[in-house]
Structure formats: structure tokens, C-alpha cells
C-alpha positions as a Markdown table, in Angstrom:
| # | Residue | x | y | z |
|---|---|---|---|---|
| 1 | Unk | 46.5 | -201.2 | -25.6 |
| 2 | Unk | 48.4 | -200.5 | -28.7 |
| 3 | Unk | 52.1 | -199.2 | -29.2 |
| 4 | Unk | 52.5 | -196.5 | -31.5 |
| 5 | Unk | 56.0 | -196.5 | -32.7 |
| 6 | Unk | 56.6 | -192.6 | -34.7 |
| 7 | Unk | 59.5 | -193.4 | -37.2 |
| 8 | Unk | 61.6 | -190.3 | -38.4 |
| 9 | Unk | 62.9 | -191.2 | -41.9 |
| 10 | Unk | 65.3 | -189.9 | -44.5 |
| 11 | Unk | 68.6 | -189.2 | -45.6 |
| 12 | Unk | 71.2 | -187.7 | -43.6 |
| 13 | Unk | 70.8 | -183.8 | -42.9 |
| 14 | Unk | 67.6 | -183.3 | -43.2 |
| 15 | Unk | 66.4 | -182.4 | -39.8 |
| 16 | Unk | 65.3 | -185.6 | -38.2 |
| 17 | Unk | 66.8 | -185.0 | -35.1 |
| 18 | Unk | 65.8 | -181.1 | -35.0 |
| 19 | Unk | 62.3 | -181.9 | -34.9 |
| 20 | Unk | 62.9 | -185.2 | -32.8 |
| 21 | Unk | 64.0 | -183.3 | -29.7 |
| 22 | Unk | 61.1 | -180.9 | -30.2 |
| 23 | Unk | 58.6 | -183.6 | -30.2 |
| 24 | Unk | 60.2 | -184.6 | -26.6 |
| 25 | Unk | 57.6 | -181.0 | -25.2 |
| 26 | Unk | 54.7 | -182.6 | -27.0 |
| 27 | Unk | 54.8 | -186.0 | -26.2 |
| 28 | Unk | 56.1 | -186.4 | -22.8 |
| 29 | Unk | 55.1 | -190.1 | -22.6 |
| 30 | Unk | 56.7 | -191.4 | -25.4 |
| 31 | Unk | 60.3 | -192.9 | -25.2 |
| 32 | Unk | 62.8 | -191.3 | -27.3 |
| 33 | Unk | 65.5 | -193.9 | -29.0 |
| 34 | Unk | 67.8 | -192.1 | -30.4 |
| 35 | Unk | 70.0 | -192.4 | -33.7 |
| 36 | Unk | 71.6 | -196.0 | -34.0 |
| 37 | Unk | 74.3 | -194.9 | -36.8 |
| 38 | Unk | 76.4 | -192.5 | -34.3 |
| 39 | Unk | 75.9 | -194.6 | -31.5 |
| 40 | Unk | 77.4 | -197.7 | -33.5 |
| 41 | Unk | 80.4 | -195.5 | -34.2 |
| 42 | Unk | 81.2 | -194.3 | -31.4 |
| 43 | Unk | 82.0 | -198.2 | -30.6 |
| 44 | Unk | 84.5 | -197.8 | -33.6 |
| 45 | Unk | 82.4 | -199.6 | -36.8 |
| 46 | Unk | 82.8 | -197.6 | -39.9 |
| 47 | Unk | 79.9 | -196.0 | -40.6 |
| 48 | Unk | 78.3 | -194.5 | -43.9 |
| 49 | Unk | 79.2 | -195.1 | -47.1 |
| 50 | Unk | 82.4 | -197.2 | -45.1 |
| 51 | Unk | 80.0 | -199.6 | -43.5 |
| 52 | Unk | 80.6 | -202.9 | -43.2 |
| 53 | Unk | 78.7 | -206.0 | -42.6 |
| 54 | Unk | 79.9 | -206.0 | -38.8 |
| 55 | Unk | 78.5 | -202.4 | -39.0 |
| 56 | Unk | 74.9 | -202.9 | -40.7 |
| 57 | Unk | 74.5 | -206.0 | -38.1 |
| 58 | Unk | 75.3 | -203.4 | -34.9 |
| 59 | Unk | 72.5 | -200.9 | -36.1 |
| 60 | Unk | 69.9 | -204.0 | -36.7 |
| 61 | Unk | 70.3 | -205.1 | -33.3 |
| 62 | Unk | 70.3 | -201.7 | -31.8 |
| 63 | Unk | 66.8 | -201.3 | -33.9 |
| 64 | Unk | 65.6 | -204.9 | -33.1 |
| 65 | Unk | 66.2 | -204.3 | -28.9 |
| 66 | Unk | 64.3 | -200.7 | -29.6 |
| 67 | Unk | 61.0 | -203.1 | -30.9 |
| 68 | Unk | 61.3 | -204.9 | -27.7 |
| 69 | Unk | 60.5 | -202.1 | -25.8 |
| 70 | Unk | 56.6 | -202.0 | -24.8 |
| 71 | Unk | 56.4 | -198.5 | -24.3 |
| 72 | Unk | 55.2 | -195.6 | -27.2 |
| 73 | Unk | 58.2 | -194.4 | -29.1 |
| 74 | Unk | 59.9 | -192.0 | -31.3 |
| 75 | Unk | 62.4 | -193.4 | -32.9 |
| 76 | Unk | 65.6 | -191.4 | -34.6 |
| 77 | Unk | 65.6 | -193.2 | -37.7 |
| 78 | Unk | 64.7 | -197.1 | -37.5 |
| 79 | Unk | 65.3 | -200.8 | -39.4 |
| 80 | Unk | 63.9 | -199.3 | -42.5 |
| 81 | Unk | 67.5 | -197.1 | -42.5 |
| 82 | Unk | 69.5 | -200.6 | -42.1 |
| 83 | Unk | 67.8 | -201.7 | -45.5 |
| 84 | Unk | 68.3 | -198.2 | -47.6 |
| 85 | Unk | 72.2 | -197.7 | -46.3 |
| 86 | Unk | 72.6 | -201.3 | -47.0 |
| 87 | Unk | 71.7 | -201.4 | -50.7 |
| 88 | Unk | 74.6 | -198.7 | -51.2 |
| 89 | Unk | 77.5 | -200.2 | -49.4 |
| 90 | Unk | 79.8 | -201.8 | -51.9 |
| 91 | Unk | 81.2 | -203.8 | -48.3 |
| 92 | Unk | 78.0 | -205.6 | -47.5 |
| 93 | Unk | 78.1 | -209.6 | -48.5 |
| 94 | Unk | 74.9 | -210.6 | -49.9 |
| 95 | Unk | 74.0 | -212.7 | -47.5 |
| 96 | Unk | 74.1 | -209.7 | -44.9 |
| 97 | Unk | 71.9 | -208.0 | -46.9 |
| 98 | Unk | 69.4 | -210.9 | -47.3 |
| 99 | Unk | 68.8 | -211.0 | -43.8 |
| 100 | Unk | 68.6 | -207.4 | -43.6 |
| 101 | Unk | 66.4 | -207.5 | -46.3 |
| 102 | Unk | 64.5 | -210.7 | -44.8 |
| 103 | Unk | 64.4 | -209.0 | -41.5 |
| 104 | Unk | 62.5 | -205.9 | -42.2 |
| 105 | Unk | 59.8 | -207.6 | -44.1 |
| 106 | Unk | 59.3 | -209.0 | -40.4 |
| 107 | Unk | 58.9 | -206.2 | -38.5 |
| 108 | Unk | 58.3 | -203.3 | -41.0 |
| 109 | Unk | 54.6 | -203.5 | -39.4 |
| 110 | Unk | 55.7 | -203.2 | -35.9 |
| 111 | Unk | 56.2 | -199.6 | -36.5 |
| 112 | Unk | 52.7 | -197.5 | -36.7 |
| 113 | Unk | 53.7 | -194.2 | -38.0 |
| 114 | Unk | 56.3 | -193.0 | -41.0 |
| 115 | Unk | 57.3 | -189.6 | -40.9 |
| 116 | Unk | 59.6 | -189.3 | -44.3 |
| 117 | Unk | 61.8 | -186.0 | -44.3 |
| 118 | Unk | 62.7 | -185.3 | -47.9 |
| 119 | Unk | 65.7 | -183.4 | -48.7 |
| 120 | Unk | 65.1 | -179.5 | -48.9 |
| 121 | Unk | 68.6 | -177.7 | -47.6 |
| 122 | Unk | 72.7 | -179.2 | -48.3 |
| 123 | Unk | 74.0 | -181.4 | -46.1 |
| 124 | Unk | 76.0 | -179.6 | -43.0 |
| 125 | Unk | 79.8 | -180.8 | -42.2 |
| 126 | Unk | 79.8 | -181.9 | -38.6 |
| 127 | Unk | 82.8 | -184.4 | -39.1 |
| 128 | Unk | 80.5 | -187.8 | -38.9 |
| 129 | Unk | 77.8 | -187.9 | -41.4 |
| 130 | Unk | 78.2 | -188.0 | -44.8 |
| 131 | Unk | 78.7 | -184.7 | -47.3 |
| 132 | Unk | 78.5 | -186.7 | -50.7 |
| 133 | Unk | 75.4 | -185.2 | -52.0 |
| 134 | Unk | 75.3 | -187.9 | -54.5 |
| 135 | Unk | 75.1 | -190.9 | -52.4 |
| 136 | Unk | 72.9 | -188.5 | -50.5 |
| 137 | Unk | 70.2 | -188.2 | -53.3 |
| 138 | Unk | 70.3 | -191.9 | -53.7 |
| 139 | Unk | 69.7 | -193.2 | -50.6 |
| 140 | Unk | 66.6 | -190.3 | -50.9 |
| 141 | Unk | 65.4 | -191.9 | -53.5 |
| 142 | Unk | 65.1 | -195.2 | -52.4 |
| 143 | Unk | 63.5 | -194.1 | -49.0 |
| 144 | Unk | 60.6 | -192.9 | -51.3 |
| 145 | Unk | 60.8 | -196.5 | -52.9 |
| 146 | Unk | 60.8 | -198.8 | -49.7 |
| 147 | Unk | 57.6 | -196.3 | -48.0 |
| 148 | Unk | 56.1 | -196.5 | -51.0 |
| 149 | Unk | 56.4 | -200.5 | -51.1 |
| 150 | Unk | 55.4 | -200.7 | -47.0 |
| 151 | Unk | 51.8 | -200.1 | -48.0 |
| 152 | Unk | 50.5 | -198.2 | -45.1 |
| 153 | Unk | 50.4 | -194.4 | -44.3 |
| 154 | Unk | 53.4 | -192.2 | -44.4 |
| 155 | Unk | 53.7 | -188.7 | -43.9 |
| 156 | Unk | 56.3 | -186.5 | -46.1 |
| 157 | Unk | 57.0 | -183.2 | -43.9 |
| 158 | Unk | 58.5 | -179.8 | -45.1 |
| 159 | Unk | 58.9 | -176.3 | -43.5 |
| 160 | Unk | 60.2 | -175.0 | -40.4 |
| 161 | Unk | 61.0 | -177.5 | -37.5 |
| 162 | Unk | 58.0 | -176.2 | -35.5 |
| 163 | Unk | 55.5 | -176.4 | -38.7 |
| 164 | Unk | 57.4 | -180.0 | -38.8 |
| 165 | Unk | 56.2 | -180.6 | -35.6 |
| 166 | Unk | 52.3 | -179.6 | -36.0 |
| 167 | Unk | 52.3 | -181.8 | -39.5 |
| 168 | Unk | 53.8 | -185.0 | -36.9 |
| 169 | Unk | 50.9 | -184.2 | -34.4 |
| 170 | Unk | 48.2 | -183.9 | -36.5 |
| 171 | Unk | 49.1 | -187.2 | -38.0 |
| 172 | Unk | 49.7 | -188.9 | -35.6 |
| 173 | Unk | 46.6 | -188.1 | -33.7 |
């Protein structure tokens, strides 16, 4: 039987994890992984735009033991979000990024759905994710770039969270 892995993706703030803990009613048999970037830095590694190399490596791995997992998933952002953040951080050594890089064209299969959130409302303050709506846009921008390189379904989703929700379901199903 096959895993289906349901990636949220997208820049920060744009209700990834408002509709992820409303997909928890509709699919109670799923495992829910939450979001790697908060859980790295609550161990202390600088996160956003502050990232380091130690930092980018502590969110692969959190993402790599999430693959290992043989149940269905929905996933709180996933490797694809190492790569994107790791293309902006001026700290990243090039050979971090190459196995970042090298890394996801590994596993980028292993995950069965996209679901892309584009930005549609400003980013909201709440004293850990980034409010630089520049680096913001960009990082937007190349999400649309690396989907549109993966060369297999995505879905973009707009609207409320609950029409959010019905958009994931019908696609996924």
C-alpha cells in the first residue's frame, strides 16, 4: 500500500498551519509532523534569515527522520523548505547548500501531494517568524520556481481556511 505524504508549502504567514490543524477532523488517520523551523529553535539555532549551516542541517534531519515514518502524513512544511530558505541565507557555505540541494533531488518524489499557499494577507508579528516582506516575496517566488521544476501535481490554494480545506480534499482524493 502506498504512502501519501500531503506537503503544506509556502512562505511564512500564509496559513499553513491554520488549515493544517483543520485537516487533523478530516483525516484522522494521517500523522501530523509539525513545523521543523520552530522546533529547531526552540533548541537555540538561529533561524530565518539568521540561519546557519548548523541550522539548515537540524531542519534536513528533522524532515529526513519524518520520510522514515511508514505511516500517511501531513507534513507542516517539508525538505523542499530546507532548499528555498537555503538559497537566501547569506551564512550557508556552499557546500551546505550542495547537499541540500543534492539531497532533495533524492527524495523530492517521496512526497505525493504539494499543497502551495501563495501569499494573499501581511505577515503577522508573533516574535519568531520573519516580518521582512521582502525576503518574504522572495522566498515566494522561488517556491513557485522549485514546484514548478518538481514535475508532478501541485495544488495552489486561496480563500478561507475551511474552503482551503475542501480544495486539499478534493485533491488529494
Amino acid at each position: 500500500m502506498a504512502i501519501n505524504r500531503i506537503a503544506l508549502v509556502g512562505a511564512s504567514s500564509t496559513g499553513k498551519t491554520t488549515v493544517y490543524e483543520l485537516l487533523k477532523n478530516q483525516l484522522p488517520k494521517y500523522d501530523f509532523v509539525n513545523e521543523s523551523t520552530r522546533t529547531v529553535g526552540s533548541y537555540g539555532f538561529p533561524i530565518n534569515e539568521k540561519g546557519t549551516d548548523a541550522t539548515q542541517l537540524a531542519i534536513s534531519s528533522f524532515h529526513l527522520e519524518a520520510l522514515l515514518q511508514p505511516f500517511n502524513q501531513v507534513l507542516d512544511r517539508c525538505y523542499m523548505d530546507v532548499l528555498v530558505y537555503s538559497r537566501f541565507m547569506d551564512k550557508i557555505k556552499p557546500m551546505t547548500y550542495n547537499y541540500i540541494e543534492d539531497t532533495w533531488n533524492r527524495i523530492k518524489k517521496e512526497y505525493t501531494h504539494y499543497i502551495y499557499f501563495p501569499i494573499e494577507f501581511d505577515s503577522v508579528d508573533d516574535g519568531i517568524r520573519s516580518i521582512d516582506e521582502e525576503w518574504r516575496e522572495k522566498i515566494d517566488k522561488e517556491f513557485i520556481t522549485i514546484l514548478e521544476g518538481v514535475r508532478q501535481p501541485y495544488l495552489t490554494i486561496t480563500g478561507s481556511p475551511m474552503q482551503r480545506v475542501e480544495q486539499i480534499m478534493k485533491f488529494i482524493n
